[in-house]
C-alpha positions as CSV (number, residue, x, y, z in Angstrom):
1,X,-5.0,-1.6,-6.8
2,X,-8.6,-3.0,-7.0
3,X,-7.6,-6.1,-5.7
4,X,-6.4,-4.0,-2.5
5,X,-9.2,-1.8,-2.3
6,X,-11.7,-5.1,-2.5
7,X,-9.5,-6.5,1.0
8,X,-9.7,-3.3,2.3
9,X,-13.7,-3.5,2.6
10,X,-13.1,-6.5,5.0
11,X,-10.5,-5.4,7.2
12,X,-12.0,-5.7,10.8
13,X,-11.9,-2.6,13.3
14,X,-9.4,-4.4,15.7
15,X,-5.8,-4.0,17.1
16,X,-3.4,-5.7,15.3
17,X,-0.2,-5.6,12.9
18,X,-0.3,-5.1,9.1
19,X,2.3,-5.8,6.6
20,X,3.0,-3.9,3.4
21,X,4.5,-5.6,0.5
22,X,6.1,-4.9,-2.8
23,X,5.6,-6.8,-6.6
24,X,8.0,-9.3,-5.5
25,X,6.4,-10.0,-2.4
26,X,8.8,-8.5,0.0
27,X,7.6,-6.9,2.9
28,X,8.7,-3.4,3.0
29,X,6.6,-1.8,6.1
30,X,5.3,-2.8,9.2
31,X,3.2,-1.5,11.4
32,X,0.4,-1.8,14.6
33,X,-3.2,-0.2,14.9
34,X,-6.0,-0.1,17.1
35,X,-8.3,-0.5,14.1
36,X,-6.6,-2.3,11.2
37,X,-9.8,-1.0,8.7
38,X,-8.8,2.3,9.9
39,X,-5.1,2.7,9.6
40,X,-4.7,0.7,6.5
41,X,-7.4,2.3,4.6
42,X,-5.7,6.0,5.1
43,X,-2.5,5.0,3.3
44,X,-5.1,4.4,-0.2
45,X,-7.2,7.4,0.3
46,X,-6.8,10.9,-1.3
47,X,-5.7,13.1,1.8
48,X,-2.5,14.7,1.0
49,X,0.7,12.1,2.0
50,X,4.4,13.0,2.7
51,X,7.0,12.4,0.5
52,X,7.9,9.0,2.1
53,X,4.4,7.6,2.6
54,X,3.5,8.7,-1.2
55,X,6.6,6.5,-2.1
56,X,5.7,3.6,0.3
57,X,2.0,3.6,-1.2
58,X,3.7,3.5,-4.9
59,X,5.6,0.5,-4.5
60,X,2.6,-1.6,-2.7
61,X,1.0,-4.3,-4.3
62,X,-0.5,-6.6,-1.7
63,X,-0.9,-6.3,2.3
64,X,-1.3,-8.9,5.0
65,X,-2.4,-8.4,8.6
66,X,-2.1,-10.3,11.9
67,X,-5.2,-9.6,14.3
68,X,-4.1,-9.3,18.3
69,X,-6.2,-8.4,21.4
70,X,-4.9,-5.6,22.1
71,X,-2.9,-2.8,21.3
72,X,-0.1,-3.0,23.7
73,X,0.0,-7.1,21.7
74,X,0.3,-5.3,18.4
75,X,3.2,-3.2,19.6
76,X,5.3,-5.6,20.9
77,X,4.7,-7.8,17.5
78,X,5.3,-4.9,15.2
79,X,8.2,-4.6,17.1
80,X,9.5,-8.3,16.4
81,X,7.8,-8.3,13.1
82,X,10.3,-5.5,11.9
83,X,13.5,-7.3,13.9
84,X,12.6,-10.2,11.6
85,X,12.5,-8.9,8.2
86,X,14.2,-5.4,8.3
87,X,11.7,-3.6,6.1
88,X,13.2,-0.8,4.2
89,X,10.3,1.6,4.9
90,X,10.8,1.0,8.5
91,X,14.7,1.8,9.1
92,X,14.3,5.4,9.2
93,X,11.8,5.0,12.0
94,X,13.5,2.8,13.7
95,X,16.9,4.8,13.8
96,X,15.9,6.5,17.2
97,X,13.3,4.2,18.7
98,X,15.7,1.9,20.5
99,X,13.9,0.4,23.1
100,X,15.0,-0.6,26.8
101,X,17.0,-3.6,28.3
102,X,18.2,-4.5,31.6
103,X,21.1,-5.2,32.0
104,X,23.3,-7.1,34.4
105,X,27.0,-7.4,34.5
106,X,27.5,-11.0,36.1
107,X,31.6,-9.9,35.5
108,X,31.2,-7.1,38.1
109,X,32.2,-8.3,42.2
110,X,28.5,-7.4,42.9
111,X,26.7,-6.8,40.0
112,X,23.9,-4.0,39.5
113,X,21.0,-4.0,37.9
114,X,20.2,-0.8,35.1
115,X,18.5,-0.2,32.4
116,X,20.1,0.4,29.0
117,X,18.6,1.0,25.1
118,X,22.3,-0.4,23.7
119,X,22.8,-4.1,23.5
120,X,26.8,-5.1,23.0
121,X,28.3,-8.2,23.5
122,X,30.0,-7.9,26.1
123,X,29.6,-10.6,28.9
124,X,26.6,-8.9,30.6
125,X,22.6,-10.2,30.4
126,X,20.7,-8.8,28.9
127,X,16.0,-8.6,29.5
128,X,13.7,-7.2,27.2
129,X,13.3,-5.0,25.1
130,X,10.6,-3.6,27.1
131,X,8.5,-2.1,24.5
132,X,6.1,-0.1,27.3
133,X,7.6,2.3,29.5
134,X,4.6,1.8,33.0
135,X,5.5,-2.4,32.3
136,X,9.3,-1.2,32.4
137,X,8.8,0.7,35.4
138,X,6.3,-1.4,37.6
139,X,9.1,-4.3,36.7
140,X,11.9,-2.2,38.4
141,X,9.8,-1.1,40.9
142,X,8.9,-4.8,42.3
143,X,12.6,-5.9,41.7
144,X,13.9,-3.1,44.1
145,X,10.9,-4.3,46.4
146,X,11.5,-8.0,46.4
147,X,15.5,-8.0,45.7
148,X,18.0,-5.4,47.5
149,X,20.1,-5.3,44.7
150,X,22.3,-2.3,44.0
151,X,21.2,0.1,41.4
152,X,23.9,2.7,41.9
153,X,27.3,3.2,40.1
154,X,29.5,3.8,43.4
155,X,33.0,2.6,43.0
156,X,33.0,-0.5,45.5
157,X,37.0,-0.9,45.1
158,X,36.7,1.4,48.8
159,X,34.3,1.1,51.4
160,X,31.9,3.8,51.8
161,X,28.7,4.7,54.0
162,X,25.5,3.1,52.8
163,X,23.0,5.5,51.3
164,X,19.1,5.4,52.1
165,X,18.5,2.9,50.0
166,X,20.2,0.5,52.7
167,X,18.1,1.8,55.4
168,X,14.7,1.2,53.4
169,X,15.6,-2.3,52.6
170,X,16.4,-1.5,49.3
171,X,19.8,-2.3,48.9
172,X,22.0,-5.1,50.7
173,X,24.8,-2.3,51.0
174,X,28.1,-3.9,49.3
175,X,29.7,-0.7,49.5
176,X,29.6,-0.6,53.1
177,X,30.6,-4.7,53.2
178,X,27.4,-5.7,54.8
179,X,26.5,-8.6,52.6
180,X,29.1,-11.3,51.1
181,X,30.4,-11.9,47.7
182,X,28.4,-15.0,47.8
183,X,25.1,-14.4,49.5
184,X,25.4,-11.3,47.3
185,X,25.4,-13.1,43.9
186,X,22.9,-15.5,44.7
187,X,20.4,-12.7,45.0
188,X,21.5,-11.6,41.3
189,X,20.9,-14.9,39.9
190,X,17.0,-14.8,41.5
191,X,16.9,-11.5,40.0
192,X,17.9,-13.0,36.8
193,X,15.7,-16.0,36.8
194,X,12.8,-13.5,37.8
195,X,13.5,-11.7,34.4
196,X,13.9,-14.8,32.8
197,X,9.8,-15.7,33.7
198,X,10.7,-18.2,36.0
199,X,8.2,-16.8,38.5
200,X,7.1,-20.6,40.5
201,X,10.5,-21.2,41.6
202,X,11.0,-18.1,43.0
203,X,7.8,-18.0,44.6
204,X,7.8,-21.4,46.2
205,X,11.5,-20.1,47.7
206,X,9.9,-16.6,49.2
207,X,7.3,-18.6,50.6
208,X,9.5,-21.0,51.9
209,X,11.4,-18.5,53.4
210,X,8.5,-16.3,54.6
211,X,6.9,-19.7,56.9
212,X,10.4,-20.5,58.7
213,X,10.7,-16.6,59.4
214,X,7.4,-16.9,60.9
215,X,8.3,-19.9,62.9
216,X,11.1,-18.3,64.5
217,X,8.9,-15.4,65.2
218,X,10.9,-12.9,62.8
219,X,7.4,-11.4,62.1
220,X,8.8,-8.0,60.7
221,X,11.0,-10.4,57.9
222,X,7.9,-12.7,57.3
223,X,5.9,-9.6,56.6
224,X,8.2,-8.1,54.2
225,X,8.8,-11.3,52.4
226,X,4.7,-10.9,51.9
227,X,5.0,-7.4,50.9
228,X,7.5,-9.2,48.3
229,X,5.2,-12.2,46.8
230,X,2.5,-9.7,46.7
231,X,4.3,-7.1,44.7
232,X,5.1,-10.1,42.5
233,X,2.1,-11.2,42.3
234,X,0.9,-8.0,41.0
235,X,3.6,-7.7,38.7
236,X,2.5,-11.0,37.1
237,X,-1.1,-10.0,36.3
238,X,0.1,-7.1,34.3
239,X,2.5,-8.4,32.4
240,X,-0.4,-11.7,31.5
241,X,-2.8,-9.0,30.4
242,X,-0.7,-7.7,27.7
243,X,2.6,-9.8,27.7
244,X,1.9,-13.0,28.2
245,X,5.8,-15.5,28.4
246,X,6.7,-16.3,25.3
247,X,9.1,-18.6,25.5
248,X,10.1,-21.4,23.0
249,X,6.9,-22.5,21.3
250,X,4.8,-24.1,18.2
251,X,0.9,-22.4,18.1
252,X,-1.5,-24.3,15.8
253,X,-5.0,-23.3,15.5
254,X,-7.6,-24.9,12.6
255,X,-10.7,-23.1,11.7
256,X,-13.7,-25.0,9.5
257,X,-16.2,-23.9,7.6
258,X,-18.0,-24.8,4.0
259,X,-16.0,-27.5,3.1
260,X,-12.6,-25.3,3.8
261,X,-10.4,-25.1,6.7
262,X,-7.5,-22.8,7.5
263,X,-4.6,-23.5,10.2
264,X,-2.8,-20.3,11.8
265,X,0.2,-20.9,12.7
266,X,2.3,-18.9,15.2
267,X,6.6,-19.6,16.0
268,X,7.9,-18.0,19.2
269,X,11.8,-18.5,19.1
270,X,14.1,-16.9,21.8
271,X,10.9,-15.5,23.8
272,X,9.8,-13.3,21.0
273,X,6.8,-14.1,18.1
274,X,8.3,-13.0,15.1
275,X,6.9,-15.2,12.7
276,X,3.8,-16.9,11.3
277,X,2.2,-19.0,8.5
278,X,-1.4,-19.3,7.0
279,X,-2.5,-22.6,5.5
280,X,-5.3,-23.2,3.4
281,X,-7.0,-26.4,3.2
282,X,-9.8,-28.2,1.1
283,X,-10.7,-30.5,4.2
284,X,-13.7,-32.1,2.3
285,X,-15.7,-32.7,5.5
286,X,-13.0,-33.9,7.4
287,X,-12.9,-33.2,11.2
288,X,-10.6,-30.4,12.6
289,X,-8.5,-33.2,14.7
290,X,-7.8,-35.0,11.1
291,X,-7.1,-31.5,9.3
292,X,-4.8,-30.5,11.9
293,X,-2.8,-34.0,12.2
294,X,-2.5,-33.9,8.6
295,X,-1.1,-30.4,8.6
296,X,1.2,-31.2,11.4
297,X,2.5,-33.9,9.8
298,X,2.9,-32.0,6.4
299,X,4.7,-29.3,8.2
300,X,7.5,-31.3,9.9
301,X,8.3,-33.5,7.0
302,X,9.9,-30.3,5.7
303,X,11.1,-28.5,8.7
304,X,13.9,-28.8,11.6
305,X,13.2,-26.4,14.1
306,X,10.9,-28.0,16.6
307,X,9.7,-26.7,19.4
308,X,9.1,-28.4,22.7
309,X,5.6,-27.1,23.6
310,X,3.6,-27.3,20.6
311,X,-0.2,-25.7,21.7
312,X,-3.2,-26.4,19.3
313,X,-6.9,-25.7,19.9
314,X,-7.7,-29.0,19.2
315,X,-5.5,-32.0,20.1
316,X,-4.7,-33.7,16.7
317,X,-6.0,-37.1,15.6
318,X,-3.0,-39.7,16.7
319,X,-2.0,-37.4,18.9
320,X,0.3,-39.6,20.7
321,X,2.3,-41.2,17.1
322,X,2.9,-37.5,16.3
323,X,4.1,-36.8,19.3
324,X,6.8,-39.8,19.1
325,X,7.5,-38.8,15.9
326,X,8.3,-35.3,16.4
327,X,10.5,-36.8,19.7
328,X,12.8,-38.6,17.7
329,X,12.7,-35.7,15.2
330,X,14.0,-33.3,17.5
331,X,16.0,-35.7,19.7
332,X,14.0,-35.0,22.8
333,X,10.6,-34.7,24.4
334,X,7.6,-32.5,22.7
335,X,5.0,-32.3,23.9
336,X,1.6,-31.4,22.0
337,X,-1.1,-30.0,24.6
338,X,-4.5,-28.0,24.4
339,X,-4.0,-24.8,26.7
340,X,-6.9,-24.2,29.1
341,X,-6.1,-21.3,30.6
342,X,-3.2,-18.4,30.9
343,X,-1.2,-16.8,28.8
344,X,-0.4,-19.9,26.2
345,X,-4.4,-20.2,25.8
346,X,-3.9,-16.4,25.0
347,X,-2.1,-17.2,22.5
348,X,-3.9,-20.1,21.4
349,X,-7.1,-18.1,20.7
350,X,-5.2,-15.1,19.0
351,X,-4.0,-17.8,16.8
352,X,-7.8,-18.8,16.4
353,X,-8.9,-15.7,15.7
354,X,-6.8,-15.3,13.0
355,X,-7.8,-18.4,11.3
356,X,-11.5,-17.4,11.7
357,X,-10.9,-14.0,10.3
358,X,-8.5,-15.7,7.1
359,X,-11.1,-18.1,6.4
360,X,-14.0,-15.7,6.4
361,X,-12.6,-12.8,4.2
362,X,-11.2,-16.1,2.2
363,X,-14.7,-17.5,1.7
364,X,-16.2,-13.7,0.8
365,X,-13.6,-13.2,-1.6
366,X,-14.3,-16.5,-3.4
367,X,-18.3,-15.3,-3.5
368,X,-17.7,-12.4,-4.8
369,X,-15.3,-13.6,-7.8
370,X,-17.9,-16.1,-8.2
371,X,-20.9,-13.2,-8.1
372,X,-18.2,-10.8,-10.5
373,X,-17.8,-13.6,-13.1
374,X,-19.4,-16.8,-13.1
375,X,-22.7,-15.4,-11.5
376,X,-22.6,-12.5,-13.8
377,X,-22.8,-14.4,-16.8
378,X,-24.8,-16.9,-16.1
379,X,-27.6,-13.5,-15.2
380,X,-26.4,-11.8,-18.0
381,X,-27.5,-15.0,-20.3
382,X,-30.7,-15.1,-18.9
383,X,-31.2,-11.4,-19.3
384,X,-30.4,-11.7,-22.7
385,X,-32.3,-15.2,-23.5
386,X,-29.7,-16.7,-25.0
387,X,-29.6,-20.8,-25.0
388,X,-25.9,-21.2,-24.8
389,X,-24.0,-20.1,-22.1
390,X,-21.5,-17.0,-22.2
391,X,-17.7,-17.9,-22.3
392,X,-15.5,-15.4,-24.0
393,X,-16.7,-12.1,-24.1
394,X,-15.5,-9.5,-26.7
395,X,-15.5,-5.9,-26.8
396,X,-15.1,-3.2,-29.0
397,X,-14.5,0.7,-28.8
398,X,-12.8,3.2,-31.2
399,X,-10.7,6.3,-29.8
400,X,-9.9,9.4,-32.1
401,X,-8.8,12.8,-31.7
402,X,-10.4,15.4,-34.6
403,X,-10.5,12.4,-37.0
404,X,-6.9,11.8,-37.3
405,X,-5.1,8.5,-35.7
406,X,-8.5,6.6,-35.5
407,X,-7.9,3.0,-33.2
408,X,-10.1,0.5,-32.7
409,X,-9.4,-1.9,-29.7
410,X,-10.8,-5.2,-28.9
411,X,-10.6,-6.8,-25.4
412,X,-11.3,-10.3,-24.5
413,X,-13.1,-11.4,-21.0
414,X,-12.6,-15.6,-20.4
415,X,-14.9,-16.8,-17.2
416,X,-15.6,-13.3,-16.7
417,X,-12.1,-12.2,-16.1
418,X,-9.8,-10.2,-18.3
419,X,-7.6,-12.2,-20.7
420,X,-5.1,-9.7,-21.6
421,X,-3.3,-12.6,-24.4
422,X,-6.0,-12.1,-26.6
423,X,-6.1,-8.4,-26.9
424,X,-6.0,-6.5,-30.0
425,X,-5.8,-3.6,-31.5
426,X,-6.1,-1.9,-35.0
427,X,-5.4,1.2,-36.9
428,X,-8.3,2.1,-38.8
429,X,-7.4,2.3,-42.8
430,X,-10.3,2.9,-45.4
431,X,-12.5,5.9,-43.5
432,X,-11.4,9.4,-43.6
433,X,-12.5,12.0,-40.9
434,X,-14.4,10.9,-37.8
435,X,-16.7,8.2,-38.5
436,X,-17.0,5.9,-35.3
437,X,-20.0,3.2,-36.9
438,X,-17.7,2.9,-40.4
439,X,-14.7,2.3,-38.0
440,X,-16.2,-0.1,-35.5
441,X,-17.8,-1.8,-39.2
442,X,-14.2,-2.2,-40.0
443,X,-12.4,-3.2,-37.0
444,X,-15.4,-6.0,-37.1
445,X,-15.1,-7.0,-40.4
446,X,-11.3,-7.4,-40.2
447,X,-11.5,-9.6,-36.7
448,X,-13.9,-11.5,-38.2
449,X,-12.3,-12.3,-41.5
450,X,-9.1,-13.3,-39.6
451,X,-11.2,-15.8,-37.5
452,X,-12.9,-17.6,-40.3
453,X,-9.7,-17.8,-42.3
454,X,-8.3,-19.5,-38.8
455,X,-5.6,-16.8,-38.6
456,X,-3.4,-17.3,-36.0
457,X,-4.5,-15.2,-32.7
458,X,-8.1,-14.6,-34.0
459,X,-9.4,-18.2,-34.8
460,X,-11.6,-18.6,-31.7
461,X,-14.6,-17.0,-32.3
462,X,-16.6,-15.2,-29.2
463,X,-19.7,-16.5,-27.6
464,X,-21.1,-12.4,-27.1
465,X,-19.9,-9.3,-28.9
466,X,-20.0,-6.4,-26.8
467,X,-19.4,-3.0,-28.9
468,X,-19.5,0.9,-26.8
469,X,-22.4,2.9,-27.8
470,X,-25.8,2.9,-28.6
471,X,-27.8,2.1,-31.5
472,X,-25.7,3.2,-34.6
473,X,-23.1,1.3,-33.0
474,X,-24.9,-2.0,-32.9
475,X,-25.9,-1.5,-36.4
476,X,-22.4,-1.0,-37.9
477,X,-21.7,-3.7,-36.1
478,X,-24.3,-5.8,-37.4
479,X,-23.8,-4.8,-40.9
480,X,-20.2,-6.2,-40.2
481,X,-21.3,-9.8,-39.1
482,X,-24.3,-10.0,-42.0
483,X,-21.8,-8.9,-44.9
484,X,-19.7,-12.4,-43.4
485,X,-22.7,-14.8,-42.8
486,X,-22.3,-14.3,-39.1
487,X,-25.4,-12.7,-38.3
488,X,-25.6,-15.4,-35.9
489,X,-23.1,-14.5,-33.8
490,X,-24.6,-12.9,-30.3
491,X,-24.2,-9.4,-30.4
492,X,-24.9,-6.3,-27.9
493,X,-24.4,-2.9,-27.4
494,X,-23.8,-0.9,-23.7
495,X,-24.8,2.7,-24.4
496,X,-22.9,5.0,-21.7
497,X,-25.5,7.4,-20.3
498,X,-28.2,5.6,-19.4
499,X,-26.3,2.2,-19.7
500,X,-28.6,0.7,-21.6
501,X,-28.3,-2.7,-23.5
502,X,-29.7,-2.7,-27.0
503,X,-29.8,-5.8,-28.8
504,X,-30.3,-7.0,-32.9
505,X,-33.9,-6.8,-33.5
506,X,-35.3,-4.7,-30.7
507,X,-35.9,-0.8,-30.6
508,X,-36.0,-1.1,-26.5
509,X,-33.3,-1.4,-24.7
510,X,-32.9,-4.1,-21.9
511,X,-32.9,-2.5,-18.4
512,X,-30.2,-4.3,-16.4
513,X,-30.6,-2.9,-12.4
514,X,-27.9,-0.5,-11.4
515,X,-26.5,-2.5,-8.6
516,X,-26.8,-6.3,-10.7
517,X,-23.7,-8.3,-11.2
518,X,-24.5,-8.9,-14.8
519,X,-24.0,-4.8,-15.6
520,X,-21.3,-4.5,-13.6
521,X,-19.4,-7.2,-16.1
522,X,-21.0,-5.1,-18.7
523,X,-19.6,-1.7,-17.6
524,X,-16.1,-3.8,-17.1
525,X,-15.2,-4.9,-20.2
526,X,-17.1,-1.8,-21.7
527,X,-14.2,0.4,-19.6
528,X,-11.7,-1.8,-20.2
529,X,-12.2,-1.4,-24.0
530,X,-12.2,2.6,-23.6
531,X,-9.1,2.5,-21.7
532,X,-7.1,-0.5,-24.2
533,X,-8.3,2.2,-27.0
534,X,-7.5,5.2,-25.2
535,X,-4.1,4.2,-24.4
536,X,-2.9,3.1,-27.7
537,X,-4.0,6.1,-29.8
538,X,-2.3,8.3,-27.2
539,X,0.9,6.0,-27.4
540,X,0.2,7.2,-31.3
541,X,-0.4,11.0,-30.8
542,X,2.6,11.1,-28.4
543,X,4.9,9.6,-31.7
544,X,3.5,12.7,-33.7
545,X,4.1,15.8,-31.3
546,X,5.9,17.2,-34.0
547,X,2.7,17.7,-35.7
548,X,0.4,18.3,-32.8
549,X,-1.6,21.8,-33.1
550,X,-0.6,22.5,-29.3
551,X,3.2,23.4,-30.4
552,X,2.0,26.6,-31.5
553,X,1.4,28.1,-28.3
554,X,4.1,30.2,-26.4
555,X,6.1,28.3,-24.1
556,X,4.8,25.2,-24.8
557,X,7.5,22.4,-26.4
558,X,7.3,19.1,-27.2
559,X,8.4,18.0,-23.9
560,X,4.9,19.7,-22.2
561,X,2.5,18.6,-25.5
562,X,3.7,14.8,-24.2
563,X,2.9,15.8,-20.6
564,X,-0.4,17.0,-21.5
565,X,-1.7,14.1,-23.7
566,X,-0.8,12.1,-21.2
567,X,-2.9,13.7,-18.7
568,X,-5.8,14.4,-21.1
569,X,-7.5,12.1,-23.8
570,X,-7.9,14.8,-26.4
571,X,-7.2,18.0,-27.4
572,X,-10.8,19.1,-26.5
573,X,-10.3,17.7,-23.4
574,X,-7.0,20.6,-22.8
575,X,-9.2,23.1,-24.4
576,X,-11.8,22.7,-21.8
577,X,-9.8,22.2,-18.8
578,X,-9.2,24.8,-16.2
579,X,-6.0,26.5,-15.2
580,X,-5.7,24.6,-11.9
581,X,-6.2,21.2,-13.8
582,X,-3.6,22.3,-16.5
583,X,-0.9,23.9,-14.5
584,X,-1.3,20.6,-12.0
585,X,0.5,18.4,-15.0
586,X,3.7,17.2,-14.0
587,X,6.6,19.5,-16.1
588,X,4.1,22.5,-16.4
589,X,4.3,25.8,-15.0
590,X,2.0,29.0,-14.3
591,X,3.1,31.1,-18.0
592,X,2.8,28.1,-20.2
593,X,-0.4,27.2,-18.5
594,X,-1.8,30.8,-18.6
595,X,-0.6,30.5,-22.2
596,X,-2.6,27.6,-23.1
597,X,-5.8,28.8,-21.6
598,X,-5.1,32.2,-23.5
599,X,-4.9,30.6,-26.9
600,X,-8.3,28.4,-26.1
601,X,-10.0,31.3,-25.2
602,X,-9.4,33.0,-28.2
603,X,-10.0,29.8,-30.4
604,X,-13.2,29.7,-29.3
């Protein structure tokens, strides 16, 4: 979860589509936002959640993102996005959000054109989905316009009067036998390459048409075969604004900066993008032409499926040996090109601003592991004055309820960064009652043994001893490293309120500032210690219930004592709690919570 809340502080404010994932790296939900920061950062804050969302959010471990330009971009790839890997979390939203086709029936004498949110194989074409509605409708709208095709469901088996349609040149009237079989169809397939995107044909025919109607002086035909172009026209810069043609097509775009370069790359198969891939490169200095030929090349060597219109935002170093390469790859032409304008340099730069974004929050993220570990202790060395440097850090806290089931834990930080391997923890043997300096003297004493008898798990010794608490603490712990001839060995103290550093040999504390890296590694392993003690002596209490003084209270059994001390650290802890935070715990309810607060009450 920290790792997620530490990308969630870079997400940018802009449209795009975000995908969840589970521990095994499965994607589980997709979905689109205006502001990515925004969306994604409501599904980890505390607001109250539905049943599925709270379940969704539980089984999350990692989240990626595409960025688009806009919103209607995001919707259409959130839409393909979820065609392409089915995420569980999505079925149930997509069980009634089938979106629209059209559909023509090249089977039928004279085929119609209607819309339809069912796709069956069945003979007919099928165009979309059309994911919004106002695209849907202008579409319609300039195909009635610029082709009279026949939208109704009349039975044409029987001639029939022509409706209105026919008299505002609408329709070509079949049922009334005023157009031919032939003439009839051909319209259809125009109709069908105009949903198909193949707009400069069609346009260079209107046109055609539209001059030798002038020529004969047809004026009124010339003028609605303008009206037609124009409509299409219209039509054409609507759909580039937020649905560019995405036909068959390879996107490549490299990004450089600080010796690192990432290429986004972007697969459009069967007019839809539904798929893309990030790559990370150490380029060394090398130019974007020489890191995108290389990745190319990489990329190819283990693929099949090559596209015939590869874009890139750079053209490639040996451009034209790639391009031979990838020809007798796929068996015929490809063709590698730099998009200037339209709606392939669209995609082009969404590719690019992708990589931009990828590389940025890449290079933050590596400053701030750098500023969280390395950075922190090389500051926390020089705060300290120590002439070595820090390596492996370990630290020390003890956890006890009432003086029974004392624990001491010790964690183990390599590089600045937890090393859960070397963990340990110890039940504390020779001190009776609640004595936190004599136990943290004897967790010492006994890690410290081990290590100089090279015991197997303890033989490395650390470069800084970090133990919880203040002064009493560090002198316990002292005592411990003198009684072995190790008073050598660095040794600190973090005391919690003030977070103050006290060290062997000084009555003042150091003063580390609140917001420095070198506390915040402090405060870390510090916290990490607690909870590494915490957890084992309640794993300890929670094998004892039988004996726990909370079994005495009315309607309070073993099953609830284990819900409690899991919810709370110690008994004092239920004893001070409020109703609301003890009837809350999962398996309570309102008596034996009232019950409990009674029987504190009177304790006290």
């Amino acid at each position: 979860m920290d790792e997620i809340r530490e990308k969630l502080k870079t997400l940018p404010k802009t449209p795009g589509v975000y995908l969840m994932k589970n521990a095994a790296g499965a994607v589980i939900y997709v979905g689109k936002a205006l502001s990515l920061k925004n969306r994604v950062s409501s599904y980890f804050g505390s607001g109250k959640k539905d049943a599925k969302t709270a379940r969704l959010v539980g089984e999350i471990v990692d989240f990626d993102y595409i960025l688009t330009s806009t919103e209607i971009e995001a919707l259409m790839l959130e839409s393909n996005m979820i065609k392409r890997y089915a995420p569980y979390f999505n079925i149930q939203l997509r069980d009634d959000k089938h979106y629209p086709y059209i559909r023509i029936d090249f089977n039928e004498k004279f085929p119609r054109v209607c819309v339809t949110r069912k796709v069956e194989n069945d003979g007919a074409k099928y165009f979309g989905p059309y994911i919004a509605a106002h695209i849907l409708h202008d579409l319609l709208d300039t195909v009635t316009k610029t082709f009279p095709v026949r939208m109704c469901k009349k039975d044409l088996s029987r001639k029939s009067r022509p409706c209105i349609n026919y008299e505002m040149g609408r329709c070509l009237a079949p049922c009334a036998g005023k157009v031919s079989e032939y003439e009839y169809k051909r319209m259809v397939n125009e109709v069908a390459d105009f949903l198909s995107g193949k707009y400069k044909g069609l346009e260079k025919q209107l046109k055609a048409d539209m001059d030798l109607a002038s020529e004969n002086m047809e004026y009124e035909k010339a003028a609605t075969l303008r009206d037609r172009i124009n409509s299409m026209h219209r039509l054409f810069e609507k759909q580039k604004a937020g649905f560019p043609d995405l036909n068959d097509k390879d996107v490549f775009a490299v990004f450089e900066s600080d010796d690192e370069a990432v290429v986004q790359a972007m697969f459009v198969r069967k007019g839809e993008l539904n798929h893309t891939e990030r790559f990370f490169i150490k380029c060394a200095g090398e130019s974007k032409q020489n890191v995108l030929a290389h990745l190319i090349k990489q990329y190819y060597s283990t693929v099949s499926g090559i596209a015939k219109q590869i874009y890139v935002n750079v053209q490639p170093a040996e451009h034209d040996l790639i391009e031979k390469w990838l020809m007798q790859k796929r068996g015929s032409k490809v063709i590698i090109h730099v998009p200037e304008k339209g709606a392939n340099r669209k995609l082009t730069d969404m590719a690019l601003g992708n990589a931009k974004e990828a590389l940025t929050r890449r290079l933050m993220r590596i400053k701030r592991d750098y500023d969280a570990t390395i950075g922190a202790l090389s500051e926390l060395q020089q705060a300290l004055g120590m002439q070595s440097e820090i390596d492996r850090m370990e630290c020390y806290d003890i956890s006890n309820t009432g003086g029974t089931d004392s624990v001491g834990s010790m964690v183990v930080f390599s590089g600045g960064k937890p090393n859960k391997k070397q963990y340990r923890r110890f039940k504390i043997k020779t001190v009776e009652g609640s004595d936190d300096f004599a136990s943290m003297n004897e967790v010492l004493t006994r890690r410290l043994k081990r290590a100089l008898s090279r015991s197997e798990g303890f033989s490395e010794f650390p470069s800084l001893i970090v133990v919880d608490g203040g002064k009493g603490q560090l002198s316990a712990a002292y005592d411990a490293l003198a009684s072995l001839g190790l008073e050598d060995l660095p040794l600190i103290s973090l005391a919690k309120k003030e977070e103050e550093v006290f060290v062997v040999g000084s009555s003042e504390p150091i003063i580390l500032e609140k917001d420095s890296n070198a506390l915040k590694l402090l405060t870390r392993i510090r916290d990490e210690a607690h909870r590494f003690a915490i957890t084992y002596h309640r794993g300890l209490r929670l094998n004892k219930v039988e004996d726990s003084v909370l079994l005495k209270i009315p309607h309070v059994g073993e099953t609830r004592v284990k819900a409690l001390l899991r919810q709370f650290d110690t008994i004092g802890d239920i004893a001070e709690a409020s109703f609301d935070d003890i009837v809350s715990v999962p398996g309570l309810d309102v008596r034996s919570a009232s019950a409990i607060v009674e029987y504190f009450e009177t304790e006290r």
